[in-house]
C-alpha positions in Angstrom: 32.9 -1.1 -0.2 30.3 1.1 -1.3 27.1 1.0 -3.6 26.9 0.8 -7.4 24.2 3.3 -8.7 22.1 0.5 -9.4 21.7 -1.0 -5.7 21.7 2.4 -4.8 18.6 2.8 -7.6 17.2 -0.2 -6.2 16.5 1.1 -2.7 14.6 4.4 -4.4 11.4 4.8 -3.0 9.4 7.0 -5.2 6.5 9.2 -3.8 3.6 7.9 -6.7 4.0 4.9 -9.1 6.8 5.2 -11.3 7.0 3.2 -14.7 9.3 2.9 -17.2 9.4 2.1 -20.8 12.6 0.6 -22.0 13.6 0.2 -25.9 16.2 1.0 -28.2 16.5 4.2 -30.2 13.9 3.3 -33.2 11.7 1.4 -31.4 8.6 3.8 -31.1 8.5 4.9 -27.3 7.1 7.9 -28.0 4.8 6.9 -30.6 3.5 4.1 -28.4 3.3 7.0 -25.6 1.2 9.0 -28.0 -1.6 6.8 -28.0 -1.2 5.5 -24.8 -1.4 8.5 -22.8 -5.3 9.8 -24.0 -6.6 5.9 -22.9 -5.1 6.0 -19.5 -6.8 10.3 -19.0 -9.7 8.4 -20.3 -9.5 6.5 -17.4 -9.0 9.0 -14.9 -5.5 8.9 -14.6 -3.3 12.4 -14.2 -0.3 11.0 -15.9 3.1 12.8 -15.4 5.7 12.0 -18.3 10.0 12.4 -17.7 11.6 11.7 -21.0 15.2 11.5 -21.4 17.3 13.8 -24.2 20.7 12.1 -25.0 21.5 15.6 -26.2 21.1 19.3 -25.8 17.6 20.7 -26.4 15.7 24.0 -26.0 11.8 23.9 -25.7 11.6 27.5 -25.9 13.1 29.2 -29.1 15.0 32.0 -30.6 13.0 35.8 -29.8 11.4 34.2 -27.3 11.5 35.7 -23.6 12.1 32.8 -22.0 14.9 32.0 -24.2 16.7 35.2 -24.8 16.3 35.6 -20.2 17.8 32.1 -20.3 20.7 32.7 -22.9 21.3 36.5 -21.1 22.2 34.3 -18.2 19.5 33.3 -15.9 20.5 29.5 -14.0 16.2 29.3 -14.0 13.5 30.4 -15.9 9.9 29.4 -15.1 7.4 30.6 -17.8 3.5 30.2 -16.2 0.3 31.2 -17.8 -3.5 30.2 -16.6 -3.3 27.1 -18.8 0.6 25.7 -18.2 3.5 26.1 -16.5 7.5 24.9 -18.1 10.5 25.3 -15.5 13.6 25.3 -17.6 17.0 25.0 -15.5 20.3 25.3 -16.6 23.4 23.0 -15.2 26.5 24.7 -15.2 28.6 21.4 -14.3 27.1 18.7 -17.4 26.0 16.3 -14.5 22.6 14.4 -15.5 19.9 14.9 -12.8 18.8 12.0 -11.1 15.7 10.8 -11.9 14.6 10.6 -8.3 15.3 14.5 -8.2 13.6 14.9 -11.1 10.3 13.2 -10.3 10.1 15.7 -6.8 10.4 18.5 -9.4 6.6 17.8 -10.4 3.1 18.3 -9.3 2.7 15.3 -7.0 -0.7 16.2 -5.4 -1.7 16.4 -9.2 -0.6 12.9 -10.5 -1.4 9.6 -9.7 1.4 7.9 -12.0 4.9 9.0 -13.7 5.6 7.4 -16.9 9.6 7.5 -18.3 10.9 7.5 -21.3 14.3 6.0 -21.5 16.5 5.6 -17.7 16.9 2.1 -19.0 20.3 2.0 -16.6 18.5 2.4 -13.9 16.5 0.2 -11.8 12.8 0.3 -11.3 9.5 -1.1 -13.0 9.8 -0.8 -16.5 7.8 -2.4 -19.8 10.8 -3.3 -22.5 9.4 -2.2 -25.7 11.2 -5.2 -28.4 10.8 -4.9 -32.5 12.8 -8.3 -33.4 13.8 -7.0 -37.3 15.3 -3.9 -35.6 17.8 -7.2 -34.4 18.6 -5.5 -31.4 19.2 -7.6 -28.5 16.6 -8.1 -25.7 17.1 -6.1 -22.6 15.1 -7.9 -20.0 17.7 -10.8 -19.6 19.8 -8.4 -17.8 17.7 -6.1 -16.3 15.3 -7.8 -13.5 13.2 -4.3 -13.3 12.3 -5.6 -16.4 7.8 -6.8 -15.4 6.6 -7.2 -19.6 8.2 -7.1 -22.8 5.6 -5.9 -25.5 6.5 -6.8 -28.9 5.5 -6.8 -32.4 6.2 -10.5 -32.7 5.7 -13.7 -30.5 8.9 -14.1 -28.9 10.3 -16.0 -25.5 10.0 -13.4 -22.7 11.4 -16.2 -20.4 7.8 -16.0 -18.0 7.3 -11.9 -18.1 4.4 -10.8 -19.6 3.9 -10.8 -23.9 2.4 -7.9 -24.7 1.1 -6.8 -28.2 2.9 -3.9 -29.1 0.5 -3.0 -31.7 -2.5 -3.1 -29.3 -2.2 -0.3 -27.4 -5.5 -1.2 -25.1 -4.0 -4.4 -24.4 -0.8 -2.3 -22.7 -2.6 -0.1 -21.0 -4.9 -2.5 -19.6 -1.6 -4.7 -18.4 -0.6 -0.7 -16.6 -4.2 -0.6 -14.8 -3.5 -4.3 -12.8 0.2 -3.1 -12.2 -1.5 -0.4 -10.1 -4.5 -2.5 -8.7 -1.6 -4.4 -7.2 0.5 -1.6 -5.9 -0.9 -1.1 -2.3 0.8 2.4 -1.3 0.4 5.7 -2.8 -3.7 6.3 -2.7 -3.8 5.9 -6.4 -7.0 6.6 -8.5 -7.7 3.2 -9.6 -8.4 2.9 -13.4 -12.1 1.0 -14.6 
């Protein structure tokens, strides 16, 4: 009998540390991203970010080269300048990529830790992000990838970690012992 995706997620071995942060739409991922991410380059950290779109997107817009190359046809277009780079690939078959594939499409030599937006499905370490008046159900009881809830209110986390989700030091501090206690991947340490 073969794998589900999720044992087959569970035997993933990513190249750098790879963590997740888990919440329904509404909950303020990317606003708690937003103030985490300049604490954790204060610290030394290169941070690489994958978010996941539940819908179509374009980063480039209308009169644009990129975009008027990529709507003429092109299956790739990689803009570069001095300053960035943006590799924007088109899927003719509406397949999701898997994250795996996803994280070997960045600078590796250049990162010491991947942060993820969203992948809830999907089995590796993640922080569940839980607003109780949203009255959305907690995820952790069925997800054991699940290693802190941070929250807005003091609820039962059944022994993970509580986390303030209004602190955003507090979280990122919780981040820096999850990698003092990862023993692969010569990561920069954080102070």
């Amino acid at each position: 009998m073969g794998k589900s995706n999720r044992e087959k997620d569970q035997e993933m071995v990513f190249p750098k540390p790879v963590l997740g942060f888990s919440a329904y739409s509404g909950t303020g991922k990317t606003s708690l991203l937003v103030k985490l991410l300049p604490l954790m380059r204060l610290q030394g950290l290169r941070v690489a970010m994958i978010k996941h779109a539940h819908h179509d997107f374009d980063i480039d817009k209308p009169g644009k080269d990129s975009f008027e190359l990529r709507k003429a046809g092109a299956a790739q277009v990689l803009v570069s300048s001095e300053k960035r780079s943006a590799l924007i690939t088109e899927y003719e078959i509406q397949v999701e990529p898997k994250l795996i594939d996803l994280i070997y499409k960045l600078d590796l030599k250049n990162t010491d830790l991947i942060l993820v937006e969203g992948y809830r499905h999907l089995s590796f370490p993640k922080i569940e992000l839980h607003r109780p008046k949203l009255g959305k159900p907690l995820i952790f009881p069925d997800d054991d990838a699940v290693i802190a809830i941070a929250s807005d209110e003091n609820i039962d986390t059944g022994g993970l970690p509580l986390l303030n989700l209004n602190v955003t030091e507090e979280i990122a501090g919780f981040i820096n012992r999850w990698l003092n206690n990862k023993e692969a991947n010569n990561v920069k340490r954080c102070a």
